[in-house]
C-alpha positions in Angstrom: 97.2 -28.2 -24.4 96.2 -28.5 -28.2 93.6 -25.6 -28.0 96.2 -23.4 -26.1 99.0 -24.1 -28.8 96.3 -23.7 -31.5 94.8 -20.4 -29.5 98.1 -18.8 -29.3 99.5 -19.5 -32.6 95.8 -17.8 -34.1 96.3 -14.8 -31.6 100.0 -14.1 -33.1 98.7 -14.1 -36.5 95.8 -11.8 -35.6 98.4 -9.5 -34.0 101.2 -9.6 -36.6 98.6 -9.0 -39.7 96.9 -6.4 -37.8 100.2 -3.9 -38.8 99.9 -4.8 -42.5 96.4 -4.2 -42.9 96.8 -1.2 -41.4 99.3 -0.2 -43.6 97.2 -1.1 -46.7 94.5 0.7 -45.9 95.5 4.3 -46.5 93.9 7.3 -44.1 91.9 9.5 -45.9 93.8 12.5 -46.1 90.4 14.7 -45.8 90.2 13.9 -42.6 93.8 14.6 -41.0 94.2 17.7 -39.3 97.2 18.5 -41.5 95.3 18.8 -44.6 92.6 20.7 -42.8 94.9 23.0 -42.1 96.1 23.1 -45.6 92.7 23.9 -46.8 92.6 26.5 -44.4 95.5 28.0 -45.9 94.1 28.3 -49.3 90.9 29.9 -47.8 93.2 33.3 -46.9 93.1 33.8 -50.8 90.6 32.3 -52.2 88.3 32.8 -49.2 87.0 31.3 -46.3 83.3 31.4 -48.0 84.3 31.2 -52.1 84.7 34.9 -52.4 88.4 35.2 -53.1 90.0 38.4 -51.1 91.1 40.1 -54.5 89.2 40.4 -57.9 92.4 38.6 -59.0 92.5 35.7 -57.6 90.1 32.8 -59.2 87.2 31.7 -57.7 87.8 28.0 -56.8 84.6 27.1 -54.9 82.7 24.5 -57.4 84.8 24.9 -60.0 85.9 21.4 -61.8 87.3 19.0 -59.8 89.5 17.5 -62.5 90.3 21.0 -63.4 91.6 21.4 -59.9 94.2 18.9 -59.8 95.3 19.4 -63.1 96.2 22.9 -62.0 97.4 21.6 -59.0 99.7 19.4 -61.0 100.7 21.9 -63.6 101.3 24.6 -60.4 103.6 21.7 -58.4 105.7 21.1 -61.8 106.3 24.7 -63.0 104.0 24.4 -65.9 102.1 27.3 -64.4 103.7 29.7 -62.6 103.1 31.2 -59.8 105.3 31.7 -56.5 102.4 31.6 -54.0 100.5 28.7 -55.7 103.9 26.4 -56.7 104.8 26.7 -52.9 100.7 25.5 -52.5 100.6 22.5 -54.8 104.5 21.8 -53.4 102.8 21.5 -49.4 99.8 19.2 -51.1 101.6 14.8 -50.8 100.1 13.4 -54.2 97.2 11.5 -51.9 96.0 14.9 -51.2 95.8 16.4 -54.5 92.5 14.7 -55.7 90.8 15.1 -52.2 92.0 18.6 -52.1 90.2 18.9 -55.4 87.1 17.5 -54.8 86.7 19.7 -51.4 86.8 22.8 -53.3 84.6 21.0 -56.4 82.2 20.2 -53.7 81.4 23.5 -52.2 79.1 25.9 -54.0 79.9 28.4 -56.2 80.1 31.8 -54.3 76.6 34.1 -54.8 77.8 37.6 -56.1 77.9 40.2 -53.4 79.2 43.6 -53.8 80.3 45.4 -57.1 80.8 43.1 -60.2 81.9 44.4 -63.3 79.7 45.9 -65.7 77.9 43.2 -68.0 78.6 43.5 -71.8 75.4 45.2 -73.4 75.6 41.8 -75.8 76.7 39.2 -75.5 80.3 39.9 -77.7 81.2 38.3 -80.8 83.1 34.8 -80.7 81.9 33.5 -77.2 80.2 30.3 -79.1 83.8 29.0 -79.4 84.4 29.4 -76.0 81.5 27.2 -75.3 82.8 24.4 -77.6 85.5 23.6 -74.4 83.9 25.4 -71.7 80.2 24.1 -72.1 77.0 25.5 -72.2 76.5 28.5 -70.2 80.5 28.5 -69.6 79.3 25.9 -66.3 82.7 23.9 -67.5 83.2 20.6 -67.9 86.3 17.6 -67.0 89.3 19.8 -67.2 88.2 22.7 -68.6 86.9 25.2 -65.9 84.1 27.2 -65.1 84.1 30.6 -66.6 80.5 32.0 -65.9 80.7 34.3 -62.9 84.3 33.9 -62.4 86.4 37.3 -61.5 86.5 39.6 -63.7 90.7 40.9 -63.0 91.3 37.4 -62.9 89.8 36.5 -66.7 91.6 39.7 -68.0 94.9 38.2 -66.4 94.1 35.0 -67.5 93.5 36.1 -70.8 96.4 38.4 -71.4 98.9 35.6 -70.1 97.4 32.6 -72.7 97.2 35.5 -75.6 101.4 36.6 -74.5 102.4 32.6 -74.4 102.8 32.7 -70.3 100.1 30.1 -70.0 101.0 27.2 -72.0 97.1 25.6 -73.4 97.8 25.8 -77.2 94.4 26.2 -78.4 93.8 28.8 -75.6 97.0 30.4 -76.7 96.1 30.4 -80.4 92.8 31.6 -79.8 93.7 34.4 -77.1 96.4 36.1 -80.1 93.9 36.6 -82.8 92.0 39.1 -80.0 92.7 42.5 -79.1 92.8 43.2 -75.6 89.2 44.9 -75.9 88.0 42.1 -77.3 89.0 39.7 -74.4 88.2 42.9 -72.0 84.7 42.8 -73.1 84.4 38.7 -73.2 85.6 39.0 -69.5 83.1 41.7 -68.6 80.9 39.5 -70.2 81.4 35.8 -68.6 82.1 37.7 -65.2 78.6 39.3 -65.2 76.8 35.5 -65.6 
């Protein structure tokens, strides 16, 4: 009678734990057809194989993860704007943010097909402070991204919109202003064409 009592007092407590550690240990959200989905989405701009469908729209495939979610933050609180991407980063619950990151971070970075832009005869002056942030080779580094290969419209756009205060990186800002827009039209032709 002792061993039954015993039994079924151990067989309640199995059962009534099993909810709670369940609960504790959180799905990864990688691996929820929801956020598959979601990735899916993204994919119809920035492409199902890296290439985005328009030269101005970033290239995202192996770019920095932390870069990722910080523009995946700064998209979800306004700090970047951008109607299609706020909606994104709005879709994203905070557990997917970092894996969402890391599954672009971990794909490779897109081989160059078709027409790129023209490559800068030299390389133009003032690209060595750009590699102070951006790393050797402009590879990228932590939360600075990638800039070596990356669209061509898309650095231009990006450039014009830290240099007119729409982007809000102060150094990037500062040091966008003190070029002319040739001079950040031949950097992009430039860093596009690695």
């Amino acid at each position: 009678m002792r061993t039954r009592i015993v039994s079924g007092a151990l067989a309640a407590l199995v059962v009534l734990a099993a909810p709670a550690n369940t609960a504790e240990v959180a799905a990864d959200p990688s691996t929820q057809r929801e956020f598959i989905a979601k990735m899916g989405m993204c994919g119809q701009c920035h492409g199902p194989n890296g290439t985005p469908v328009r030269p101005n729209i970033p290239i995202i495939w192996g770019q920095q993860q932390d870069f990722l979610v910080k523009q995946i933050h700064d998209f979800e609180s306004g700090e970047r704007a951008n109607e299609l991407m706020t909606w994104a980063a709005k879709t994203l619950h905070e557990p997917e943010r970092g894996p969402a990151a890391a599954f672009f971070a971990k794909k490779t970075w897109p081989t160059r097909t078709g027409t790129a832009a023209a490559a800068a005869p030299t390389r133009p002056n003032g690209m060595a402070v750009c590699e102070a942030c951006h790393q050797l080779g402009f590879a990228g580094g932590l939360l600075v991204p990638r800039l070596a290969g990356q669209n061509y419209d898309y650095l231009v756009e990006s450039m014009r919109s830290f240099a007119e205060g729409q982007r809000t990186n102060l150094d990037m800002v500062n040091m966008m202003k003190a070029l002319t827009p040739a001079q950040r039209e031949a950097m992009a032709r430039y860093l596009s064409a690695l």
